[in-house]
Biopython code that builds the backbone (N, CA, C, O; Angstrom):
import numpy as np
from Bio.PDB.StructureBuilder import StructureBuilder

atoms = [
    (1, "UNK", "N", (21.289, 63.488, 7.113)),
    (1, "UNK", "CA", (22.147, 62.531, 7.750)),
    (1, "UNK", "C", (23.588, 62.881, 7.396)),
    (1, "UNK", "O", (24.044, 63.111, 6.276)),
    (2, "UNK", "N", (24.095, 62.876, 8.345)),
    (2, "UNK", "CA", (25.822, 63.429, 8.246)),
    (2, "UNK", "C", (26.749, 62.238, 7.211)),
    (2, "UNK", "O", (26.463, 61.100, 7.584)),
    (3, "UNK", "N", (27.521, 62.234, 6.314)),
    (3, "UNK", "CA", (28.455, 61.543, 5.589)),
    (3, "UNK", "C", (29.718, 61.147, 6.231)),
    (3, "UNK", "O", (30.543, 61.893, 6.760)),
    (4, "UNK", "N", (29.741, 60.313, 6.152)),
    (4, "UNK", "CA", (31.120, 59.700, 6.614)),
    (4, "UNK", "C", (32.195, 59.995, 4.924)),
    (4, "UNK", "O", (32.108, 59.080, 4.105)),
    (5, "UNK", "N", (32.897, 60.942, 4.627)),
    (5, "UNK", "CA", (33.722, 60.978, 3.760)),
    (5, "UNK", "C", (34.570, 59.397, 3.554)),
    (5, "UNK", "O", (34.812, 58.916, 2.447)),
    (6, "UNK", "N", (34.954, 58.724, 4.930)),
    (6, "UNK", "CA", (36.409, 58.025, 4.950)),
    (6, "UNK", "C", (35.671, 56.684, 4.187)),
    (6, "UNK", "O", (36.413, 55.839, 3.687)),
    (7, "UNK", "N", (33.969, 56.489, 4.103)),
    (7, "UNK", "CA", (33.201, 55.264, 3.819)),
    (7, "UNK", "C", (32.823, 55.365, 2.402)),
    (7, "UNK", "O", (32.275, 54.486, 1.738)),
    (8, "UNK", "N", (33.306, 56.959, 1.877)),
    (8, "UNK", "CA", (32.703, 56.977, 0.961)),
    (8, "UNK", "C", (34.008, 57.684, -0.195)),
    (8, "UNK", "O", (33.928, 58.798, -0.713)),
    (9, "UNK", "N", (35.133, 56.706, -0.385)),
    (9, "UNK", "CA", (36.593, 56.828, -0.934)),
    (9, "UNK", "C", (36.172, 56.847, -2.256)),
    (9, "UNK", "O", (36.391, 57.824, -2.973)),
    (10, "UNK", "N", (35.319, 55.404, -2.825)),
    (10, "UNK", "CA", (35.369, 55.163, -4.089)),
    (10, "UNK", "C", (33.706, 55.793, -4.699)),
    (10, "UNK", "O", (33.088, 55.147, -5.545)),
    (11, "UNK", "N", (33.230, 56.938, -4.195)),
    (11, "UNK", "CA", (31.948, 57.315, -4.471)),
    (11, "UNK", "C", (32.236, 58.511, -4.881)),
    (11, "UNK", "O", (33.342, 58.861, -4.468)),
    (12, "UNK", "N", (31.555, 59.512, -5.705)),
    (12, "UNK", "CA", (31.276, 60.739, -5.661)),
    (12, "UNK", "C", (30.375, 61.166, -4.915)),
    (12, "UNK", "O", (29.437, 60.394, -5.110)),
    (13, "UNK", "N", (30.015, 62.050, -4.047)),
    (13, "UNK", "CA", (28.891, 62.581, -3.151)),
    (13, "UNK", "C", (28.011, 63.226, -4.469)),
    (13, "UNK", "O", (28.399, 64.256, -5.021)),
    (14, "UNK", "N", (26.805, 62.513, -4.899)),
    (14, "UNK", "CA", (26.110, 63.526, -5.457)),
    (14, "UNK", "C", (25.362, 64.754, -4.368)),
    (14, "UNK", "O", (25.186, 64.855, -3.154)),
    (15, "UNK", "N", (25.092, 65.488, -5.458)),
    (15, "UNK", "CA", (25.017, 67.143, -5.030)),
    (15, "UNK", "C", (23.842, 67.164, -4.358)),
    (15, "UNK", "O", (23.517, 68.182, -3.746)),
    (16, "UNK", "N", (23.096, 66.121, -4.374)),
    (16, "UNK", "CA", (21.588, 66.080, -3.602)),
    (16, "UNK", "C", (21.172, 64.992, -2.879)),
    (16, "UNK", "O", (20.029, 64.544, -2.781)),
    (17, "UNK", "N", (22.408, 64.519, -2.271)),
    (17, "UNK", "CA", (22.803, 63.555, -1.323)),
    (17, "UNK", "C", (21.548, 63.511, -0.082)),
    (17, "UNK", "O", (21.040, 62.487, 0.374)),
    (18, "UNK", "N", (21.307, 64.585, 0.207)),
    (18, "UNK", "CA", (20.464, 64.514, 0.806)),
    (18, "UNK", "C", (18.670, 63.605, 0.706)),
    (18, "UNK", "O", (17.942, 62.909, 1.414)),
    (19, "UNK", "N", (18.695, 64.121, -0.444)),
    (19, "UNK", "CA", (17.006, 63.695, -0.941)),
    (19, "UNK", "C", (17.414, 62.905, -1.963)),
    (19, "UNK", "O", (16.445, 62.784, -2.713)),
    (20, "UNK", "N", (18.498, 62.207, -2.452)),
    (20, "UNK", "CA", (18.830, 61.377, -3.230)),
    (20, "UNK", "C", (18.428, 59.870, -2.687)),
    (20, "UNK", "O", (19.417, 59.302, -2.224)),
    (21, "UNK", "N", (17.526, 59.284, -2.644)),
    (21, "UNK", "CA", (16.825, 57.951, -2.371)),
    (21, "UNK", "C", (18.231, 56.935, -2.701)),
    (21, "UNK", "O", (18.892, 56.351, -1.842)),
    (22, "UNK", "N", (18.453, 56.916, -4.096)),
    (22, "UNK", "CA", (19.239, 55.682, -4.134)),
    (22, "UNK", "C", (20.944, 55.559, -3.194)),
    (22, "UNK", "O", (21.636, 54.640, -2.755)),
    (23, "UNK", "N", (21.055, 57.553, -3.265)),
    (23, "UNK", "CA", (22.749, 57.283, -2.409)),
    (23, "UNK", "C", (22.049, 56.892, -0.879)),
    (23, "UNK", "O", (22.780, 56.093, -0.293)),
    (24, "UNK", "N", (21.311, 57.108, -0.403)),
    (24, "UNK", "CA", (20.784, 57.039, 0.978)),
    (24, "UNK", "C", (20.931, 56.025, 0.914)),
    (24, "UNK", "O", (21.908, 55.598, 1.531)),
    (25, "UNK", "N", (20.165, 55.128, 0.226)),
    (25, "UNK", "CA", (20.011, 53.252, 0.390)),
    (25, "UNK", "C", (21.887, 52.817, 0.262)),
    (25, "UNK", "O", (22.532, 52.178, 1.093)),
    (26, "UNK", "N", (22.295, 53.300, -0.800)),
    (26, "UNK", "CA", (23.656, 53.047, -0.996)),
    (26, "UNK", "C", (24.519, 53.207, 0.566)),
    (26, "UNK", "O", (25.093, 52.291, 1.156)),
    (27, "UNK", "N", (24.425, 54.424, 0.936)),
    (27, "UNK", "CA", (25.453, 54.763, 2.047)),
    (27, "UNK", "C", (24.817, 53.611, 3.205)),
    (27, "UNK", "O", (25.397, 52.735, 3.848)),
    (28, "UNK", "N", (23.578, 53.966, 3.168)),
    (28, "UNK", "CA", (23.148, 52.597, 4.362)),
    (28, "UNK", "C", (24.158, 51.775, 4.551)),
    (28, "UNK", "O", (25.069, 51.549, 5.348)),
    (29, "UNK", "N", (23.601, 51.313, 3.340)),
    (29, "UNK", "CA", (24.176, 49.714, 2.907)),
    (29, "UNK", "C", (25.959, 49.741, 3.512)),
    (29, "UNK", "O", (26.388, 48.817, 4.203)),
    (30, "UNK", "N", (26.566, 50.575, 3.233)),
    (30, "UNK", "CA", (27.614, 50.567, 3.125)),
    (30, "UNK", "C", (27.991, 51.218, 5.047)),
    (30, "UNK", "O", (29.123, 50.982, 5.468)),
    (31, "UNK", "N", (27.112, 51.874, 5.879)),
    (31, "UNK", "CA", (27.410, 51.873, 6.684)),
    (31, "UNK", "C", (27.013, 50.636, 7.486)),
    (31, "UNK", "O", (27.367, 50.592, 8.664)),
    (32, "UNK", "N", (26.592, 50.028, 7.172)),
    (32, "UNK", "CA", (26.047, 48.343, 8.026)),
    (32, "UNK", "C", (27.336, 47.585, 7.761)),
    (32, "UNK", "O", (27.843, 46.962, 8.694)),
    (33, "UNK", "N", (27.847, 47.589, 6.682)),
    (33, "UNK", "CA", (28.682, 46.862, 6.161)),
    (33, "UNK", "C", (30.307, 47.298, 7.027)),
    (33, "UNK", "O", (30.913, 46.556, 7.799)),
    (34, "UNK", "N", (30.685, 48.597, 6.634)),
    (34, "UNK", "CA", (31.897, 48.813, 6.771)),
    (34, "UNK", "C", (32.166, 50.151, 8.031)),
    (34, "UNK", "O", (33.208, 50.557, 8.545)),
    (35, "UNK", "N", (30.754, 50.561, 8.209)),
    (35, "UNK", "CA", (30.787, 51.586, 9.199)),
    (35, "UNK", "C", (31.447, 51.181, 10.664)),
    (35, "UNK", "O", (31.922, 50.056, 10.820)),
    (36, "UNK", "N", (31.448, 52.165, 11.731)),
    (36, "UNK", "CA", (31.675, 52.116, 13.161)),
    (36, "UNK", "C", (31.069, 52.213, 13.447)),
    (36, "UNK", "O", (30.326, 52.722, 12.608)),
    (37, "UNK", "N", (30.246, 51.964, 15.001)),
    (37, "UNK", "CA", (29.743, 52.540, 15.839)),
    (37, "UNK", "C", (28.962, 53.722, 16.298)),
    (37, "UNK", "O", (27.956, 53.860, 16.994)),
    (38, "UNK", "N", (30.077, 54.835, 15.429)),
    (38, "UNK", "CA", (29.574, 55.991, 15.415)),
    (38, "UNK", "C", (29.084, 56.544, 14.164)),
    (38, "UNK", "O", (28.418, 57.579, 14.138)),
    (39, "UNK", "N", (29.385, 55.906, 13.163)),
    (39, "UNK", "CA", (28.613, 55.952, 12.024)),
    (39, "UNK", "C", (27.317, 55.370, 12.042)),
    (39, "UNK", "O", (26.337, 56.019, 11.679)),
    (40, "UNK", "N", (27.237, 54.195, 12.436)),
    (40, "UNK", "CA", (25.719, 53.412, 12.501)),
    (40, "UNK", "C", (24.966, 54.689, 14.057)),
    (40, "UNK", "O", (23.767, 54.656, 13.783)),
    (41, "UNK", "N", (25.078, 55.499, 15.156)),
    (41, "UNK", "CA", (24.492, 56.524, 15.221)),
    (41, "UNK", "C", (24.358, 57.853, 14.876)),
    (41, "UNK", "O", (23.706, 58.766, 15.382)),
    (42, "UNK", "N", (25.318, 57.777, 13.627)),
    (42, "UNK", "CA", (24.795, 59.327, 12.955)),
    (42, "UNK", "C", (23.957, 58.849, 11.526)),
    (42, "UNK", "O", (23.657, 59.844, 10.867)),
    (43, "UNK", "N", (23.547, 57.664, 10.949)),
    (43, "UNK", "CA", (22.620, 57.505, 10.569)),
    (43, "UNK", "C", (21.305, 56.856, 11.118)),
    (43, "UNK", "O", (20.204, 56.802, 10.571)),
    (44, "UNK", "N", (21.717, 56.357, 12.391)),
    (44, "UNK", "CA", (20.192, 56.327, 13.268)),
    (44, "UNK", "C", (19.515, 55.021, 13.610)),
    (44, "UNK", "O", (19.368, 54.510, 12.499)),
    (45, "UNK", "N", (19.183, 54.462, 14.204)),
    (45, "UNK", "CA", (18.584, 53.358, 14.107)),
    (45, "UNK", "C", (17.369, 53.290, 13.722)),
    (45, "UNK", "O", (16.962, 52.214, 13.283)),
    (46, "UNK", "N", (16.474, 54.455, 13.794)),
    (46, "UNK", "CA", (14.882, 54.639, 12.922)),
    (46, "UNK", "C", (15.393, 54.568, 11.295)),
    (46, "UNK", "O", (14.998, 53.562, 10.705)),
    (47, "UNK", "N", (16.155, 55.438, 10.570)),
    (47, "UNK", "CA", (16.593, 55.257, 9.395)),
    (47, "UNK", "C", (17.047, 53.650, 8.936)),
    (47, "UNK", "O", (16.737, 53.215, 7.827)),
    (48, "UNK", "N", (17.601, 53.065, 9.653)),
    (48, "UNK", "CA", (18.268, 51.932, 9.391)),
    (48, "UNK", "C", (17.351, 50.626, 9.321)),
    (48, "UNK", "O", (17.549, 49.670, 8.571)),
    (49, "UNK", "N", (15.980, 50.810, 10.536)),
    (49, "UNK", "CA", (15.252, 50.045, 10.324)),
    (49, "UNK", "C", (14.216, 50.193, 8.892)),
    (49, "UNK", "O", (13.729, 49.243, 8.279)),
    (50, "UNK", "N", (14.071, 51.433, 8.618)),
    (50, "UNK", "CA", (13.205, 51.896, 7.816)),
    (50, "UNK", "C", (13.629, 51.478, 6.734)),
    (50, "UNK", "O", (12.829, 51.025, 5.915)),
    (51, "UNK", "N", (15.379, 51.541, 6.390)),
    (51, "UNK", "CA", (15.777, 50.953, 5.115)),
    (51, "UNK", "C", (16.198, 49.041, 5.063)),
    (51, "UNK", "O", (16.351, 48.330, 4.070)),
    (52, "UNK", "N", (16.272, 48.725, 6.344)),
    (52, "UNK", "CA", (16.631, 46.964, 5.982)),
    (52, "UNK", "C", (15.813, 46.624, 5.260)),
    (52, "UNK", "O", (16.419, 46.141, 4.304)),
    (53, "UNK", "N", (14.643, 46.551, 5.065)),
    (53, "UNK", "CA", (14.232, 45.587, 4.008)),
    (53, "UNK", "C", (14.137, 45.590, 2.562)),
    (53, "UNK", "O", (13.355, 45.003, 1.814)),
    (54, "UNK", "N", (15.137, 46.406, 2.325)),
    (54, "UNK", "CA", (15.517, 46.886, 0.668)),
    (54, "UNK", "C", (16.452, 47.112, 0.658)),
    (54, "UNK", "O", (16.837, 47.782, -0.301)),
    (55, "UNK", "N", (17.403, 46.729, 1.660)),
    (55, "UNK", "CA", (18.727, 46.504, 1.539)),
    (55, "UNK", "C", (19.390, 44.834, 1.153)),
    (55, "UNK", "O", (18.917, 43.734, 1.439)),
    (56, "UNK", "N", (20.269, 45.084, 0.631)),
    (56, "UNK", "CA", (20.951, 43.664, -0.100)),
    (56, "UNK", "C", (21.991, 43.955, 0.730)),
    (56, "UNK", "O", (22.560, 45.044, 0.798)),
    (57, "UNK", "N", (22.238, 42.965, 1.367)),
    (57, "UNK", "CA", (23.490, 42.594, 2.667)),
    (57, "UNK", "C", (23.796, 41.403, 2.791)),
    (57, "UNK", "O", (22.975, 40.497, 2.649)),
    (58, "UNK", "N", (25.194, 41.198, 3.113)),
    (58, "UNK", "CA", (25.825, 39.947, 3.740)),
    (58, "UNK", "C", (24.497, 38.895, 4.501)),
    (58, "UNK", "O", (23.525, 39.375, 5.086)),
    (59, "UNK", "N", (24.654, 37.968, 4.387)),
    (59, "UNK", "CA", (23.457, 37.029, 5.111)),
    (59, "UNK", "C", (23.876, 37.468, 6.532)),
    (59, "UNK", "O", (23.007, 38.068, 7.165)),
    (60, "UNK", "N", (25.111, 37.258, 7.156)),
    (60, "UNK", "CA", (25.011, 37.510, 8.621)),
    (60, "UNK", "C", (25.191, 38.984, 9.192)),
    (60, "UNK", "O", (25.341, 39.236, 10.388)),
    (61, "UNK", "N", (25.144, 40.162, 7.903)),
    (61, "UNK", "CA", (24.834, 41.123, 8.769)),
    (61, "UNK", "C", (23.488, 41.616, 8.454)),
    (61, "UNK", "O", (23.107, 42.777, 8.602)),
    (62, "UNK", "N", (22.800, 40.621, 8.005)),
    (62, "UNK", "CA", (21.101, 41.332, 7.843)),
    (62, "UNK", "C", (20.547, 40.667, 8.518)),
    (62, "UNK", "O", (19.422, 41.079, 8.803)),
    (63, "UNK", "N", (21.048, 39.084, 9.255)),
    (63, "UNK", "CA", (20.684, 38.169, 10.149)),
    (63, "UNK", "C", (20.704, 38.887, 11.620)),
    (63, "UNK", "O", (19.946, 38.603, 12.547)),
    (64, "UNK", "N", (21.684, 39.829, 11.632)),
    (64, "UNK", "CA", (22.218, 40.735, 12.691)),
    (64, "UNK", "C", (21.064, 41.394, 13.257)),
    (64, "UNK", "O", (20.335, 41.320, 14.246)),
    (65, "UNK", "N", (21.258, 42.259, 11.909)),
    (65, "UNK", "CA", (19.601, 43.431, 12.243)),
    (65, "UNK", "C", (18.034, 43.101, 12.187)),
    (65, "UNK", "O", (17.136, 43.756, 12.717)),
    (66, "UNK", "N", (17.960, 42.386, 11.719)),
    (66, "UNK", "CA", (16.517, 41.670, 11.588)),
    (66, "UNK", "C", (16.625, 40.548, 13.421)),
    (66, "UNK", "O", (15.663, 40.691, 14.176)),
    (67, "UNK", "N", (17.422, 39.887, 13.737)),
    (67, "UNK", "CA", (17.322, 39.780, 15.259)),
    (67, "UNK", "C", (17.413, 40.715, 16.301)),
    (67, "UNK", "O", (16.712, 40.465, 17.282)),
    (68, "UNK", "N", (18.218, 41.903, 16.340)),
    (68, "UNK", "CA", (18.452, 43.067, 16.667)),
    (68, "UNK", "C", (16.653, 43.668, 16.657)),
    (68, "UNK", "O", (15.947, 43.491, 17.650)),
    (69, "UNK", "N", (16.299, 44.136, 15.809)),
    (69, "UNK", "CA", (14.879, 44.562, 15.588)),
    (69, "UNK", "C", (13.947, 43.613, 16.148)),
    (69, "UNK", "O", (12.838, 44.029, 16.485)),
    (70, "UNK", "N", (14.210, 42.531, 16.277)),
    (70, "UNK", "CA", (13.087, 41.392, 16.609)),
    (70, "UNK", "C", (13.063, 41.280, 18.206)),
    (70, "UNK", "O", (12.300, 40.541, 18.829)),
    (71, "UNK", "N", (14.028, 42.139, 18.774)),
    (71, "UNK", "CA", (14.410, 42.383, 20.638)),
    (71, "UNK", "C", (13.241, 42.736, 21.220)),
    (71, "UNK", "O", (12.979, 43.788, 20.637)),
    (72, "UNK", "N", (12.026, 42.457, 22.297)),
    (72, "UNK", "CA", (10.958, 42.791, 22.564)),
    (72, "UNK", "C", (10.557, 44.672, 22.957)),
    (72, "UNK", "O", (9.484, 45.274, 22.929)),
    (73, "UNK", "N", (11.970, 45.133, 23.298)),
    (73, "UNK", "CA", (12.813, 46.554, 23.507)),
    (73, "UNK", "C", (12.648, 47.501, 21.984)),
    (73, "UNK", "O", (12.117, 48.557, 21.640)),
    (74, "UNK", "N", (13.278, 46.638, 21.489)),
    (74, "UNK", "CA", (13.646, 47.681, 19.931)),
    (74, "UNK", "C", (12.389, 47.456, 19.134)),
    (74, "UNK", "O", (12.076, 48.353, 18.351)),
    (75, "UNK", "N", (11.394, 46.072, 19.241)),
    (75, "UNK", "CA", (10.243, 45.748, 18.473)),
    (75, "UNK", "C", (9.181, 46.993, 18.768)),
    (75, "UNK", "O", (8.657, 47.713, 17.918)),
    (76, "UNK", "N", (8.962, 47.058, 20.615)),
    (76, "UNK", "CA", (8.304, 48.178, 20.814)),
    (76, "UNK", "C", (8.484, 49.578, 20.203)),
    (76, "UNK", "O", (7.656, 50.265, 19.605)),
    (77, "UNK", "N", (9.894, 49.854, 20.528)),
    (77, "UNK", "CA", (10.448, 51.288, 19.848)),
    (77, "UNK", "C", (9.948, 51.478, 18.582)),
    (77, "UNK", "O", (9.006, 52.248, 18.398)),
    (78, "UNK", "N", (10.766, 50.513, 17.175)),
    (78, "UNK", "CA", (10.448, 50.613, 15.944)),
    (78, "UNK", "C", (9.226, 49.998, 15.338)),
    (78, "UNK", "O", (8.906, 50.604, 14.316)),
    (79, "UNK", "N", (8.207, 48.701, 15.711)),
    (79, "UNK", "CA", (7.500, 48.725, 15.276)),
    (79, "UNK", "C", (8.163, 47.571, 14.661)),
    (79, "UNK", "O", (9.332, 47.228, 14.835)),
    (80, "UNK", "N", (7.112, 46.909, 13.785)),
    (80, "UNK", "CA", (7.470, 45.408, 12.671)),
    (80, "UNK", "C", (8.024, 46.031, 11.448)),
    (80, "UNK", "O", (7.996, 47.240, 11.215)),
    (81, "UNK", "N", (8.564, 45.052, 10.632)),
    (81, "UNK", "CA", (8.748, 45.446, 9.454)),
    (81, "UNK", "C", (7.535, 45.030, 8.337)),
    (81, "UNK", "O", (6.829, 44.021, 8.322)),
    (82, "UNK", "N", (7.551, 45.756, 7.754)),
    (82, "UNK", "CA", (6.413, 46.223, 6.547)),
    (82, "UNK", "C", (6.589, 44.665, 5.148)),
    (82, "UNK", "O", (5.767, 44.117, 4.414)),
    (83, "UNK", "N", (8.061, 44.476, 5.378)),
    (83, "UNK", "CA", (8.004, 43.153, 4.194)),
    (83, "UNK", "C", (8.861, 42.559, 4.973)),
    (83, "UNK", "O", (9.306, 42.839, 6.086)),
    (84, "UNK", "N", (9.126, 41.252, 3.860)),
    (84, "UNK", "CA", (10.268, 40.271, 4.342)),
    (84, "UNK", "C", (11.600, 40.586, 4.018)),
    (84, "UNK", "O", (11.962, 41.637, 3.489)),
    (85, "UNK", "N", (12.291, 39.684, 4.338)),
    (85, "UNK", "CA", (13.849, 40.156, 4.119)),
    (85, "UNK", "C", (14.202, 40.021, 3.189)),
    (85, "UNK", "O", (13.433, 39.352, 2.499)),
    (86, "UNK", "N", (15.192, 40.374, 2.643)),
    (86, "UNK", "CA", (15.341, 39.778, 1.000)),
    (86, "UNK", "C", (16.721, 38.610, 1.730)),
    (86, "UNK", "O", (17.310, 39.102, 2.693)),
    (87, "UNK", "N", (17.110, 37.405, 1.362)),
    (87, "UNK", "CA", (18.106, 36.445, 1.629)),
    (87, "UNK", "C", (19.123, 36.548, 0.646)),
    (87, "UNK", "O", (20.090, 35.790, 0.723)),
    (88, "UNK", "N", (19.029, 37.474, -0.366)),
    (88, "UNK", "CA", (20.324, 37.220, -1.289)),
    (88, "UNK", "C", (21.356, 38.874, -0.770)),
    (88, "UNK", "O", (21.005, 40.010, -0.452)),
    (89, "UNK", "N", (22.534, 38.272, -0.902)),
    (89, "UNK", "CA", (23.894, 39.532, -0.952)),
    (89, "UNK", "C", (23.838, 40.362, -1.675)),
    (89, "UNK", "O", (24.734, 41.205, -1.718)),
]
sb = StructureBuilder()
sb.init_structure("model")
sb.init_model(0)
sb.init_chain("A")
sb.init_seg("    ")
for serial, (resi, resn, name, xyz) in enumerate(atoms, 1):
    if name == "N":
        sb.init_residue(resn, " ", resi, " ")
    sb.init_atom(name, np.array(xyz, "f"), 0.0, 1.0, " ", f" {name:<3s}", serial, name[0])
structure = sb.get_structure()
């Protein structure tokens, strides 16, 4: 998944960014939050669903994606989610 450098000011890129589980969840997080448009499609909407439910987010932008996913369109595409949401920030 491509890096947004400009999202990621106060981070170091570790060196295995790639297969690094926790920066992945991290950058998520942080592209839901503070990303564009074009950031939320260069990490994907299969990735993004795959990580909401172990993401800790704003109540109304996880309210966002969890209705977003719940679209009879995007439900078909991605499928249900595997757990519940978590409700805390």
């Amino acid at each position: 998944m491509p890096i947004n450098k400009k999202l990621v000011w106060d981070y170091d890129i570790p060196p295995d960014a790639d297969t690094n589980e926790a920066f992945r969840e991290w950058y998520i997080k942080r592209v839901l939050t503070n990303g564009t448009a074009e950031d939320i499609r260069a990490v994907g909407l299969a990735t993004i669903h795959a990580y909401l439910p172990q993401l800790h987010l704003p109540p109304d932008i996880r309210e966002f994606w969890y209705w977003y996913f719940s679209q009879p369109h995007t439900k078909q595409r991605y499928g249900n989610f595997n757990s519940l949401p978590k409700t805390t920030s």
